[in-house]
N, C-alpha and C positions, 0 to 999 in steps of 0.2 A: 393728817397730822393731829396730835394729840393736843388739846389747848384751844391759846387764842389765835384765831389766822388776822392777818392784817394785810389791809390791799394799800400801799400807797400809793395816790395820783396825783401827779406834779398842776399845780394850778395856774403855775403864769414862769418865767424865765427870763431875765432881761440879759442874761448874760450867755455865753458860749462857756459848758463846762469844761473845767479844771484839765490840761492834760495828762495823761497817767504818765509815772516814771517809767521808765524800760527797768523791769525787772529780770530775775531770773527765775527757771523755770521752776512755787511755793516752796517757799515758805515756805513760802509761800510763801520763797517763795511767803512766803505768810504775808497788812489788810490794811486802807482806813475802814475800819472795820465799824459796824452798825451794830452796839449792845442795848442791851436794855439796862444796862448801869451808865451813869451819868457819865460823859468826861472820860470812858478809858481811852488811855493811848495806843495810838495804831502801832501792826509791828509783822513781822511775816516771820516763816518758817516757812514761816513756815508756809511761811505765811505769807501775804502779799498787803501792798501798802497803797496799791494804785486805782483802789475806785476812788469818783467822784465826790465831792462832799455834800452829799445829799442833804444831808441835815443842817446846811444854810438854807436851803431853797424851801418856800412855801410851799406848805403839802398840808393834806388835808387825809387822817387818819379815820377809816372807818374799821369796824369793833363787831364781830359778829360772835354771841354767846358760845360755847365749847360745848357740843353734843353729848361729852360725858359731864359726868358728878362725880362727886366726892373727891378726896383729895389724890396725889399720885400713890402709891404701895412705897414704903421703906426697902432701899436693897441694902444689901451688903455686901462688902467686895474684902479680899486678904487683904489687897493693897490701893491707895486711889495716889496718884500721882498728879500733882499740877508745876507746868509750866510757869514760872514767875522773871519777867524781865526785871534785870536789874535797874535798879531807883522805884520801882514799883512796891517793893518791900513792905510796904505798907497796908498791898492789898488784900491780904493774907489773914484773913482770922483765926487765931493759934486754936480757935475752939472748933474750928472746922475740920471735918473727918478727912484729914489728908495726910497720908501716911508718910510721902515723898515727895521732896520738892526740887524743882529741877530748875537754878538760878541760872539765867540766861543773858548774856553769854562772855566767854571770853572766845578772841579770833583768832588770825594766823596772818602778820605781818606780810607783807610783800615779799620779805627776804626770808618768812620759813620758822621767824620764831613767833611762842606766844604773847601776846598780848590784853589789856580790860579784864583783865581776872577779877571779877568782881569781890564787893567785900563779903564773905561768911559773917562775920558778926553784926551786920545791919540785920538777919532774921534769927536775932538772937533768944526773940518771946517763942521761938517755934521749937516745938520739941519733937518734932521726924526729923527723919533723917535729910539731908542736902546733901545733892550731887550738880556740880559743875559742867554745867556745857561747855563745850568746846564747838565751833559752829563754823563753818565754811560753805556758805549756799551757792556760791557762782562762778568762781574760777576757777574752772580745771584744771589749767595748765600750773597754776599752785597748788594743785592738790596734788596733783601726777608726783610734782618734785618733794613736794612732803612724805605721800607713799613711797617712793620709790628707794629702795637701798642700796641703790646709782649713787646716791646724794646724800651728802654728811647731813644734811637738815632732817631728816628723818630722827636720826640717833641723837640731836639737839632737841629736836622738837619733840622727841618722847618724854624726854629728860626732865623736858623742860614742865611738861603736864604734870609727873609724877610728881615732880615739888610744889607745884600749884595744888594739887589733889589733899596735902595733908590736913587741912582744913574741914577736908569735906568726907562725906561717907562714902563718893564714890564721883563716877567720872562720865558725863554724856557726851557721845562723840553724836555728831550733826552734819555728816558733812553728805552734803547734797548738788555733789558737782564731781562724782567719782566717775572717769572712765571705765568703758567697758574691759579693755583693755589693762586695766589697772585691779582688777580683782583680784588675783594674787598677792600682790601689793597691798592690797587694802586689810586684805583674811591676816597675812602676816603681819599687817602693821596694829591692827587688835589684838592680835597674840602676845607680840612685845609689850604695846601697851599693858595689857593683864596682867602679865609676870611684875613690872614694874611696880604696880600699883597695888598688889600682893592681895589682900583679904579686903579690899576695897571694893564697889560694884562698879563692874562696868558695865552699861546700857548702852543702847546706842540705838537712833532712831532712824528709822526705813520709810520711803514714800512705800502708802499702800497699794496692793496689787491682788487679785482674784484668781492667777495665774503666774506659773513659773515662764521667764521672760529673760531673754541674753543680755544682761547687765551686772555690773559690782552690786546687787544689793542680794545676793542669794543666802534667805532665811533662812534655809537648813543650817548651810554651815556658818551663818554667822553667831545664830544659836549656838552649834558647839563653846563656841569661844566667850560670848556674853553673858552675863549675867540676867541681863532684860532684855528684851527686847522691845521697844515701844514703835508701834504699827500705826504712821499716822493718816488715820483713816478721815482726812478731809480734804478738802478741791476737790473732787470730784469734779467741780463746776468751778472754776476760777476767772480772773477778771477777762483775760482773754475767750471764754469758752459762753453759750447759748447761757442765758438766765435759766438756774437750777439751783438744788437745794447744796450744800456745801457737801453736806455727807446725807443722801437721802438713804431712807433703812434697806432695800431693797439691796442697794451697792455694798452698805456696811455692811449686813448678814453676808454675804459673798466674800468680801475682805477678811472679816471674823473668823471665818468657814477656814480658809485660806491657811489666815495663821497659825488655829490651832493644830491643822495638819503637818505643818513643814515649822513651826518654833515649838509648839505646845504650848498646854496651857500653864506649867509654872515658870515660864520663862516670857511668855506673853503679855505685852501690856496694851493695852488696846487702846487708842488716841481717841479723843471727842474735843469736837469743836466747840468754843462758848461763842464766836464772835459770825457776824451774817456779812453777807454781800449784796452792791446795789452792783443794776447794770442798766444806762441811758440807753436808748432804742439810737438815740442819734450822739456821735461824737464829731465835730467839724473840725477837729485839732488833728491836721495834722498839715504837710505842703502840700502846695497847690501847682499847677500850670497855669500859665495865662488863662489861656484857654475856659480850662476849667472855670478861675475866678470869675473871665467875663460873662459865661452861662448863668455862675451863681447871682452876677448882682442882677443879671435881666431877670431871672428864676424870682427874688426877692424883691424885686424893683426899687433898687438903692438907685437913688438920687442926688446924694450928696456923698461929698468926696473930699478929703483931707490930704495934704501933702506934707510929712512930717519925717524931720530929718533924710531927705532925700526918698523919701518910702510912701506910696501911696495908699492911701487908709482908708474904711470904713466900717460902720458898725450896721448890726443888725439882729432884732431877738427873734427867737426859736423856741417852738413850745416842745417841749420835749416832755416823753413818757419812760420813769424809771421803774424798775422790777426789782423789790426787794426780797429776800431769801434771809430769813434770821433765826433765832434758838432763843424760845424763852423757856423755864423750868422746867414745862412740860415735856418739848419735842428731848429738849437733852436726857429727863428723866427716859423717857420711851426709849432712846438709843442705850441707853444702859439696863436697862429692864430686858433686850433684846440681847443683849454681850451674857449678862446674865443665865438666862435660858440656854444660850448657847454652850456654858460651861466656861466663860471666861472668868475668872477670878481680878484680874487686876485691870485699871481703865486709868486713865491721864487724860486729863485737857491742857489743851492751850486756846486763852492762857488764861491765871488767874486775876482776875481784875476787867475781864469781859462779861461775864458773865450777867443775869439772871442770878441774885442772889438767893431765892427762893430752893434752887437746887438742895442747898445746903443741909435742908429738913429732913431729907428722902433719902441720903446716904449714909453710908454706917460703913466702920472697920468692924472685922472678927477680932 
């Protein structure tokens, strides 16, 4: 990796970490996510929200110099796309090369209509273009009835976008809970949306893939119908999965490879992660059997014992060893420097407000 690496070592623990929420399968799916900007908030697609919160716990950072020199190479891309959650608005500097911004998100009620349409005019200093997401990460069996044209909610629920849409330059469909089963439904249901929303863009963003795979997310033909496509090329390693890099280069060249063949490259937007992931070697959250507990208190040799509210208690600390995996200007510059060579023209992250400000120097619109 290009830059600074950093090894965190947990030094002492008095507590049992935080348990992860059950999420659905990024964001991830999208993170509490580990930036090198102060303070951003955590958020998934895309992302995922369920690691620990490392950065209460005492650690102790070691710093080994970057084997290159000099600064990173200026790229330049036709388009640079970023992710911005709504109330975040803020995190956006109008002077930064960002051609498209992708306001995140409004949802899909329980009963099929939209909802949280965020405001347009809160990124009112910003002069690209804004397009609305629309986002659906986990419930299938709501999505089936919104695709499907079984079901009047379809014909409401397009309706209901295309009036939300006038605002905006164009419209991000997100939905990452499509059955396989429903891919006809889905290709049609981009279609209708299209028409609707007439000289508007419509984009829509795809879990990344190396390979063609039996599911609703088939890139050729969703390219016919889309305006963008945004390919997002991060988990690779997510909270559930071995400590690894979120998008390591090797994956992303293959990913890349991927989309230029089956979207191409004017209709491909190629996704880059700003935010990293921890992962504790040990998590003790979760239930137990007697059994089990009594091994652990003889294993620890807990002595003492609490009866509270009819439930019997005890504490005990654990040193635990966390594995951090993160993106500072460099490693993100390297992965765009890589889309680049490659003949990618257009890149997006998510999201804006995680990042490694430094990025900012080294990219350029045509």
């Amino acid at each position: 990796m290009i830059g600074l690496s950093a090894v965190m070592v947990l030094l002492s623990c008095t507590t049992a970490p935080v348990p992860p929420p059950t999420l659905p399968p990024p964001a991830l799916t999208a993170h509490d996510l580990i930036t090198t900007t102060p303070a951003a908030p955590a958020l998934p697609p895309k992302a995922s929200q369920e690691n620990p919160p490392v950065e209460s716990l005492p650690v102790k950072l070691i710093i080994e110099e970057s084997p290159l020199s000099g600064k990173p190479e200026p790229i330049t891309f036709t388009e640079i796309w970023g992710y911005i959650q709504a109330g975040e608005e803020s995190a956006l500097n109008p002077a930064w090369p960002v051609s498209d911004v992708v306001l995140f998100n409004a949802g899909i009620s329980s009963t099929g209509k939209l909802r949280g349409v965020p405001n347009r005019n809160k990124l009112s200093g910003y002069g690209g273009k804004v397009h609305l997401a629309i986002a659906e990460l986990s419930n299938y069996a709501l999505t089936h009835f919104c695709l499907s044209p079984d079901y009047p909610i379809r014909t409401q629920l397009i309706a209901q976008i295309a009036e939300a849409a006038k605002p905006f330059d164009g419209i991000n469909i997100d939905f990452e809970a499509v059955l396989t089963e429903d891919t006809e439904h889905f290709i049609s249901f981009l279609r209708a949306l299209k028409t609707q929303i007439g000289k508007r863009t419509l984009s829509v963003a795809l879990p990344a893939r190396t390979r063609k795979v039996q599911e609703a997310y088939d890139y050729e033909r969703i390219a016919r119908v889309a305006d963008r496509v945004i390919v997002m090329a991060y988990d690779e390693h997510w909270s559930g999965s071995k400590p690894g890099s979120v998008a390591s280069l090797q994956w992303c060249e293959k990913v890349a490879d991927y989309g230029l063949k089956t979207i191409g490259a004017k209709k491909l937007v190629m996704g880059l992660p700003f935010y990293g992931r921890a992962w504790g070697e040990i998590n003790p959250s979760r239930a137990y059997r007697f059994s089990s507990l009594s091994k652990l208190m003889e294993e620890k040799g807990i002595q003492q014992i609490d009866r509270i509210d009819g439930s019997v208690y005890f504490e005990y600390s654990e040193l635990i060893k966390v594995k951090v995996f993160y993106e500072d200007h460099r490693s993100v510059h390297q992965r765009a420097q890589l889309y680049y060579t490659q003949g990618v023209s257009h890149i997006g992250f998510w999201r804006i407000g995680q990042e490694d400000t430094a990025i900012w120097n080294f990219l350029f619109l045509q």
